[in-house]
C-alpha positions in Angstrom: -1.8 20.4 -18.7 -1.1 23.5 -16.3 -4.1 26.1 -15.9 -3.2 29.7 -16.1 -2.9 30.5 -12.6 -0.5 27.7 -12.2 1.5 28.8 -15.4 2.1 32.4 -14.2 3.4 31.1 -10.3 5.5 28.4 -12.5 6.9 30.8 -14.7 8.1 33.2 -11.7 9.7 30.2 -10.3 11.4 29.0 -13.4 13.0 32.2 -14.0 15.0 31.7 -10.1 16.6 29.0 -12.4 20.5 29.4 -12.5 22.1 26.4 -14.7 20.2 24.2 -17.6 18.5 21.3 -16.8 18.0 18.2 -18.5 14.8 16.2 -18.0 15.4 12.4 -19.7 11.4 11.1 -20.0 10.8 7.3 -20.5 7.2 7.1 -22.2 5.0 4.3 -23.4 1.3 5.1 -25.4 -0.7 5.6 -22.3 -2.8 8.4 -21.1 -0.2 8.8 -17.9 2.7 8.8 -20.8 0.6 11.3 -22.8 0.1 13.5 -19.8 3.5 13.1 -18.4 5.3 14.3 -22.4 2.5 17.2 -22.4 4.3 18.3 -18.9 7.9 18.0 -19.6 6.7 19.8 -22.9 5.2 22.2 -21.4 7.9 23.2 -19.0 10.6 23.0 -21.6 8.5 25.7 -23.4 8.2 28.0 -20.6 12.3 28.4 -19.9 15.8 28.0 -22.3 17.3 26.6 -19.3 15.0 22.9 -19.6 16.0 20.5 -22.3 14.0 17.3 -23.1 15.8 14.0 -23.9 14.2 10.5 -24.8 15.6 8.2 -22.7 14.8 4.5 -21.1 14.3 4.5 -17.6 13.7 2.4 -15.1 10.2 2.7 -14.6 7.7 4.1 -17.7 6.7 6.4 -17.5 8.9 8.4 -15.5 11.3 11.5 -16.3 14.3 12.4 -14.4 16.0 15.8 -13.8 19.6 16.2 -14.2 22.4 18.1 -14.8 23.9 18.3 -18.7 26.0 15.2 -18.8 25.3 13.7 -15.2 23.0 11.8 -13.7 21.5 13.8 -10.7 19.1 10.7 -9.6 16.1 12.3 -8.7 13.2 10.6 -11.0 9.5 11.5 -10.7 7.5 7.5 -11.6 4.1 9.5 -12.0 3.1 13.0 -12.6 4.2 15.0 -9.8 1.2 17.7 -9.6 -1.4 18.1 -7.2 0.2 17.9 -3.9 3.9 17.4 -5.4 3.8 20.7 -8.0 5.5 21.9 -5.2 8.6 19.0 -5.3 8.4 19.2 -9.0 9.4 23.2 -8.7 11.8 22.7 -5.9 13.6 19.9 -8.1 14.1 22.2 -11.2 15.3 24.9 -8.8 17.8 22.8 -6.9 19.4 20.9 -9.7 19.8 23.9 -11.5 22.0 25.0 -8.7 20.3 26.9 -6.3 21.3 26.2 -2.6 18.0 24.3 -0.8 17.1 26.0 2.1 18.4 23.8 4.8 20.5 24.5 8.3 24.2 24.3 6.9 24.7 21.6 9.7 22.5 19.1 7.9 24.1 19.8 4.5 27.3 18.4 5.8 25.8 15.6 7.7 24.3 14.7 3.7 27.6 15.2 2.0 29.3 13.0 4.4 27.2 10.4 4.0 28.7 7.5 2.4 28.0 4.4 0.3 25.6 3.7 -2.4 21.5 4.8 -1.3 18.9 4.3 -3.8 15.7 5.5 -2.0 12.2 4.9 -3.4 9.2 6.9 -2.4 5.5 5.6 -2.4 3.2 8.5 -2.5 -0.5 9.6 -3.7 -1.1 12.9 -4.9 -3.8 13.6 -2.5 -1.3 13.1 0.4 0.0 16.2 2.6 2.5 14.2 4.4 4.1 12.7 1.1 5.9 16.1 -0.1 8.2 16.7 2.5 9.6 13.3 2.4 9.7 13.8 -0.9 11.6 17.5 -1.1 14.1 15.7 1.5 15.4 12.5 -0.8 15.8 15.0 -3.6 17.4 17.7 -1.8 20.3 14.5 -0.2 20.2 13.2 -3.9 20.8 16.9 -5.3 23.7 17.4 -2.1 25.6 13.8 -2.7 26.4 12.1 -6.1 25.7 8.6 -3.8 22.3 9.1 -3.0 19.8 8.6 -5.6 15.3 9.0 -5.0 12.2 7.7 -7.1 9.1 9.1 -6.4 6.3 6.6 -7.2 3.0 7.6 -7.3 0.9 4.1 -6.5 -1.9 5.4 -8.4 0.1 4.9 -11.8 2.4 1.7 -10.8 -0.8 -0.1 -9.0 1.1 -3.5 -9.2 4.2 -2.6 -8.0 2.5 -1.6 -4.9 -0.3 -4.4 -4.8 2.9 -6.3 -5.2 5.0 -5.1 -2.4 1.7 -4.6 -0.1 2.1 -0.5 0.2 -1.3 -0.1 2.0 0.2 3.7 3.1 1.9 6.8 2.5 4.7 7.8 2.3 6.2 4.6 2.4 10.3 4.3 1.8 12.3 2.0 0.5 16.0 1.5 1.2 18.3 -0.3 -1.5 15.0 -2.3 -2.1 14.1 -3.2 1.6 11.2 -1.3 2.9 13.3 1.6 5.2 10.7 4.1 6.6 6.8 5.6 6.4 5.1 8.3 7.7 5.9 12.3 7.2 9.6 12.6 8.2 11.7 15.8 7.7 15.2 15.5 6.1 16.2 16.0 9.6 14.5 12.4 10.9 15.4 10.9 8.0 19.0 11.1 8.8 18.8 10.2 12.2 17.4 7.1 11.2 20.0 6.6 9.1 22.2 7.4 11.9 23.4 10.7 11.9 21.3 12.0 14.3 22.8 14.1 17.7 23.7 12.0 20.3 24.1 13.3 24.1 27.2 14.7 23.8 25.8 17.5 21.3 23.8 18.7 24.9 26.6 18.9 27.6 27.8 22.5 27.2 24.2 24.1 27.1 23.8 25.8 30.3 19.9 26.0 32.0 17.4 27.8 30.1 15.1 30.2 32.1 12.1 28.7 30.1 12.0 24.9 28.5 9.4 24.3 26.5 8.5 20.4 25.8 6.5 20.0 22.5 6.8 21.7 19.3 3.1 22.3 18.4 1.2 25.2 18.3 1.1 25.4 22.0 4.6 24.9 22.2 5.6 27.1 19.2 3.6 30.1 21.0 4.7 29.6 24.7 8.9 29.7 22.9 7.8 33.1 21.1 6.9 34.8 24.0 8.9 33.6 26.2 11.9 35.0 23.5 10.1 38.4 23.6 10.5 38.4 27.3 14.1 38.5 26.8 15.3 35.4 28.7 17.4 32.3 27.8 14.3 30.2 26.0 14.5 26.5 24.6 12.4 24.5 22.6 12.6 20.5 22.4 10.2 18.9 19.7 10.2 15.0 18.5 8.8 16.7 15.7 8.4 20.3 15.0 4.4 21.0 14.2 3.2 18.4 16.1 -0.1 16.6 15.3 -0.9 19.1 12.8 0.9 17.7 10.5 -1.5 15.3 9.8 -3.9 17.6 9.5 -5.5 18.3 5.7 -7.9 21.2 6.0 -7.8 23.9 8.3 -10.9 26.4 8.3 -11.7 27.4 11.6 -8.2 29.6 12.4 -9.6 33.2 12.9 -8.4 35.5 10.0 -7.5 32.7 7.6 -10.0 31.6 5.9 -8.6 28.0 4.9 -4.8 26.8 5.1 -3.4 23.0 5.6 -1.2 21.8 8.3 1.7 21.5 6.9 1.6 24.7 5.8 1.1 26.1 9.0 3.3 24.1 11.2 5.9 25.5 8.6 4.9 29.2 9.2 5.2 28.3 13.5 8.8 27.1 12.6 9.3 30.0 10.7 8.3 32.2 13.4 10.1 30.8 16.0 13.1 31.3 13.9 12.8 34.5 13.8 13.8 34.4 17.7 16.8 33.9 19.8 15.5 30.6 20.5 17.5 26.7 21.5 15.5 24.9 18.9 16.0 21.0 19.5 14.6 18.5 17.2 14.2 15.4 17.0 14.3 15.1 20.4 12.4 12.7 23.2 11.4 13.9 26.4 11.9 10.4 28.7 11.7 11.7 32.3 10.8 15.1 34.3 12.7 15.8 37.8 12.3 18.7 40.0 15.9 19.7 42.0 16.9 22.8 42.9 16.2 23.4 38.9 13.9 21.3 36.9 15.7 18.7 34.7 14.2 16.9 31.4 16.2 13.9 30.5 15.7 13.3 27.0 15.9 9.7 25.2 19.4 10.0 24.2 20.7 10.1 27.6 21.2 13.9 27.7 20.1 16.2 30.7 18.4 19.8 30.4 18.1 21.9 33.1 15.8 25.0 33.4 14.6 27.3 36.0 10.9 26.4 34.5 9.5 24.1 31.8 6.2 23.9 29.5 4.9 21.2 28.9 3.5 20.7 25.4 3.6 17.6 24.5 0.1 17.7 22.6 -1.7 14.1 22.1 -1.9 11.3 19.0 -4.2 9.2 17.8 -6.1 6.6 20.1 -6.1 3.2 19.4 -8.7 0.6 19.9 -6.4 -1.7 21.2 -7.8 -4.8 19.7 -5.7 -7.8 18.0 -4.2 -7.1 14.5 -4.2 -3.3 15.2 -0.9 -3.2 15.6 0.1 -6.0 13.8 -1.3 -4.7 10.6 -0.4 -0.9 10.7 0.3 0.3 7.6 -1.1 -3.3 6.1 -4.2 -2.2 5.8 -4.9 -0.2 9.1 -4.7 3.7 8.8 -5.2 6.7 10.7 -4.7 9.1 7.8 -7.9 9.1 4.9 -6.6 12.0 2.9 -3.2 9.9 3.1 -3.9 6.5 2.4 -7.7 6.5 0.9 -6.3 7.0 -2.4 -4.7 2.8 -2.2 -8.0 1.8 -1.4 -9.6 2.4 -4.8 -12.0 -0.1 -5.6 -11.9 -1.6 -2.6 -14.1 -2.4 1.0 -12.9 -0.6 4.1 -14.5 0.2 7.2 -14.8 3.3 9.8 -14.1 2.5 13.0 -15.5 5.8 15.3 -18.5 7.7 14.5 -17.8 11.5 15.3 -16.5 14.2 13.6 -13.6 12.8 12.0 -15.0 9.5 11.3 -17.5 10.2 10.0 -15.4 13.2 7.5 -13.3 10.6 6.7 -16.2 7.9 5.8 -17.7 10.7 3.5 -14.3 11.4 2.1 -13.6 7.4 1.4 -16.5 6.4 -0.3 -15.8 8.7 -2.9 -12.8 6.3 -3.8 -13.3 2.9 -2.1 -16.1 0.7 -3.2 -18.0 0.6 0.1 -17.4 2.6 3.3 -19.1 0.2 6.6 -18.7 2.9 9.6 -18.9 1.0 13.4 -19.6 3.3 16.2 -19.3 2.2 19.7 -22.3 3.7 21.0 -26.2 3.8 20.3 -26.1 7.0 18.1 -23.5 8.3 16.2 -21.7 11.5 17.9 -20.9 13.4 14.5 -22.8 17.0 13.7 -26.1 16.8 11.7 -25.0 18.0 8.3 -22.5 15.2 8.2 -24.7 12.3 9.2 -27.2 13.7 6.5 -24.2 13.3 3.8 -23.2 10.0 4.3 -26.8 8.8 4.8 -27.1 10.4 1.3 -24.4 7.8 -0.3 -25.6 4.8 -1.8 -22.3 2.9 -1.0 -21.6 4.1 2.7 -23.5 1.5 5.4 -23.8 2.4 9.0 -23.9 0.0 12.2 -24.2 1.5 15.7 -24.1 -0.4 19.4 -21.4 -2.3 17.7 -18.0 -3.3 19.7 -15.0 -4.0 16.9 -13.0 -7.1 18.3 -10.4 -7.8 15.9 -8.7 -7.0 12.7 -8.1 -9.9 10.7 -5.7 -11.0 7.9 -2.1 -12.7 7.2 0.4 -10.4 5.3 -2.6 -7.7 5.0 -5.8 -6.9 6.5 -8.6 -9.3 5.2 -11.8 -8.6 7.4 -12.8 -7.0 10.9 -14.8 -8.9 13.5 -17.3 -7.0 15.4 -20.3 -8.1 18.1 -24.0 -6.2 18.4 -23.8 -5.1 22.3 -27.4 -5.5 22.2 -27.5 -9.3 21.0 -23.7 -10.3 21.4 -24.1 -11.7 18.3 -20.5 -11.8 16.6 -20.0 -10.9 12.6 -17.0 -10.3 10.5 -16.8 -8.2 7.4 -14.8 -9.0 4.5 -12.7 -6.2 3.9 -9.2 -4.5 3.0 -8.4 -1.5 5.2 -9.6 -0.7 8.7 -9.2 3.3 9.6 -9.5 4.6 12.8 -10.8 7.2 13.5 -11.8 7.6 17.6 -10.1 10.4 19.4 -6.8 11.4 20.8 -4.9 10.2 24.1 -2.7 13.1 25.7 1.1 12.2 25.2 1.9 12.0 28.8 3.1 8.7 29.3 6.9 9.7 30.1 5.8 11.9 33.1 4.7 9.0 35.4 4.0 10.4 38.7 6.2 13.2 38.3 3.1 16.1 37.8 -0.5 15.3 38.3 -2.8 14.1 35.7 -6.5 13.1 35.6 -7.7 9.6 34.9 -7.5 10.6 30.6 -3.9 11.4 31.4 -4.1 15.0 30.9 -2.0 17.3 33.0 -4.0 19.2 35.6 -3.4 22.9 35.3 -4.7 26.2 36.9 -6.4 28.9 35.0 -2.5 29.9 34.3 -1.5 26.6 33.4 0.6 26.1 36.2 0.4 22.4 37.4 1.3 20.8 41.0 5.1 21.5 40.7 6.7 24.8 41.0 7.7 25.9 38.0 5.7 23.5 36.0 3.5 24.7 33.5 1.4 22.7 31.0 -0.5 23.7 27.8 -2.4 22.5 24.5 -3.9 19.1 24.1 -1.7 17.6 26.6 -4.0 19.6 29.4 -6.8 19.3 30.9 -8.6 21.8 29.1 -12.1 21.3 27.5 -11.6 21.7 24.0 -8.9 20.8 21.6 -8.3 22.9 19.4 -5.4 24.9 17.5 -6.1 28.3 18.2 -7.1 27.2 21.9 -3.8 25.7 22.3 -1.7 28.9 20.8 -3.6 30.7 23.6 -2.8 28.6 26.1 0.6 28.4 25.3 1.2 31.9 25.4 -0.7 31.7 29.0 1.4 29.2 30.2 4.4 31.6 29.3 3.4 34.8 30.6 2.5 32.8 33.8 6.5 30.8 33.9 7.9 34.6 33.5 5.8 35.8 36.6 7.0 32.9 38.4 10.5 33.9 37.7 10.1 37.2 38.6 7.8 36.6 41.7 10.0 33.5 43.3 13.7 33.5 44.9 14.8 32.2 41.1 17.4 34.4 39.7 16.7 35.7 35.8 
């Protein structure tokens, strides 16, 4: 079941083990039964410290992991490798009695949670966002004896999601009401559960020398060198890593040959860390003032204050802004391929944008959908050469140009999207069960208004040093105005934007 390399990371891992463990397995005669027993075999093999135990659970197959003679009430409904080896490891580790390695803050907000919370996690094993919600439900299950998860990989419980209309991942369910999707960090998951800060955490913090606003790699880089300057540095994020989060494959960051996003928005958290710096996340910028100091009122009500800010917002996924966009999200329209192609087995979606990233994520879905239909605004399609030649190769990928996409259609779920030729005007519709888009990015700007200016894209005009119209403004990353948008572009310009807010604080009247 587990190749040698895997077997001799596991095995390092399984001897950090400090208590036994008891995995209960509920099997039937199928192959994902066969697989899953050949697992828990397998990993009772490699330490004294698993046990196996027939049980009947819930859901077959499954296995749970507990501790002898208590229910722990985390249960893996699939076979939790590919993407979730990692929450498979993390489990053993945790029940076993080592500490997770979370702030001690958010321990005590999970252990003074109260009531009965049975959480169930829809995942693939292809997805990058899935893991982290999943790590989160079982670290709060491992913390409090009233919080219990089930991760359910749609691939092997197709009908329960067909049934429930899971058309993407990580979807959460509550108590059995739908509660949550998207990545979300134990962190968010709480505050949607109510224990987030409120504005009161934010009154005694006196006004930073630099504020940076965005927690991606622009952001990440402006904090750590604004840190090494020595001044009073703070860092609010909505979400630490930003948009890279949603990122699978990383290959073009200069002396790493290939990495994923979530892996590196962990090592920018990691880094930052490592400084005397006012993380804050989970936070909302709402509204920029300049005074005699520059204030950043955040969603919650509270006010910051800083001598000079960075803004580093980054950008998100555009939408086409047509009917049943929005009204099917997650319903059959997705942004996310790597994420959500894996529910679309079998089945007709289309492409809606024909560069790059369309047309990756066409090549990449008609390796699992039964036909791929891309639609691309304009005459030609804008991808690179190599990529057009791969999908023109496929025999179940069709593409239509000079096409205009009008609606989405469908009741509960998406059933068909209605597009016109711009040449003709004629109007068609295509049957069809997922619609993912896939054209660009829109700076996330929004909350400034006319506070700084910005171009008709909404990016933030900025100087060769980042510095916008406002004293003591500085922007940086995808939120800019800069030509290309790309990671290691945007660390630079963060660390520009930095270097330029210290020489404004040593070159103006502000005192340091």
């Amino acid at each position: 079941m587990l190749d040698a390399n895997i077997k001799a990371q596991l095995a390092q891992y399984l001897e950090m083990m400090e208590k036994e463990v008891q995995l209960k397995i509920s099997v039937g005669s199928d192959k994902v039964s066969q697989d899953m027993q050949e697992l828990v075999d397998e990993l009772a093999s490699m330490s004294s410290l698993i046990k196996v135990e027939k049980a009947e659970l819930e859901r077959t197959p499954s296995f749970s992991v507990n501790r002898p003679g208590e229910d722990t009430g985390i249960v893996f409904a699939g076979i939790p490798l590919g993407h979730e080896f990692t929450s498979l490891v993390l489990a053993l580790l945790h029940v076993s009695g080592r500490a997770p390695k979370v702030d001690e803050r958010v321990i005590e907000q999970v252990k003074n949670i109260e009531g009965a919370h049975h959480f169930e996690s829809y995942i693939s094993l292809s997805c990058q966002n899935c893991p982290e919600v999943v790590q989160a439900l079982n670290i709060m299950s491992v913390l409090n004896p009233g919080i219990t998860h089930t991760m359910i990989d749609g691939a092997a419980f197709k009908d329960e999601v067909e049934n429930k209309n899971i058309m993407a991942v990580p979807t959460v369910y509550l108590n059995g009401e739908p509660f949550t999707s998207g990545r979300k960090t134990i962190e968010e998951i709480l505050a949607e559960m109510g224990s987030g800060p409120d504005a009161s955490d934010f009154e005694d913090k006196d006004p930073f020398d630099v504020l940076v606003v965005g927690g991606g790699p622009a952001g990440a880089s402006a904090a750590i060198y604004a840190a090494r300057k020595g001044i009073r540095t703070g860092i609010i994020a909505d979400r630490f890593g930003g948009q890279i989060l949603d990122t699978a494959a990383i290959e073009n960051f200069i002396s790493v040959n290939r990495t994923e996003g979530p892996k590196l928005a962990a090592s920018l958290e990691e880094h930052v860390k490592e400084y005397d710096i006012d993380i804050m996340n989970l936070q909302t910028a709402k509204r920029l003032k300049k005074k005699d100091l520059i204030e950043i009122e955040l969603e919650n009500g509270a006010v910051l204050k800083s001598k000079t800010v960075i803004l580093s917002t980054g950008a998100r996924w555009r939408n086409i802004g047509v009917p049943g966009e929005a009204e099917f999200r997650n319903k059959g329209v997705a942004y996310c391929p790597h994420c959500d192609g894996p529910l679309f087995e079998g089945k007709d979606v289309a492409v809606v944008g024909g560069g790059n990233s369309g047309i990756e994520a066409a090549i990449d879905l008609a390796g699992i959908a039964n036909h791929v239909t891309v639609l691309e605004f304009a005459p030609e399609l804008k991808a690179d050469a190599v990529l057009q030649e791969r999908l023109n190769s496929l025999p179940n990928a069709t593409v239509l140009t000079n096409v205009q996409t009008k609606e989405i259609t469908g009741t509960d779920k998406v059933d068909g999207v209605t597009y016109t030729n711009r040449d003709s005007g004629e109007e068609h519709r295509i049957e069809l069960d997922g619609v993912f888009i896939q054209i660009g990015l829109v700076p996330n700007t929004d909350w400034l208004g006319d506070s700084v200016e910005r171009n008709r894209f909404g990016e933030i005009v900025i100087d060769k040093k980042g510095a916008t119209n406002v004293p003591g403004v500085f922007a940086a990353g995808d939120c800019a105005d800069e030509p290309y948008k790309q990671i290691i572009i945007s660390m630079g310009s963060g660390a520009t934007a930095s270097l330029s807010a210290f020489d404004y604080l040593v070159r103006s009247k502000v005192e340091v």
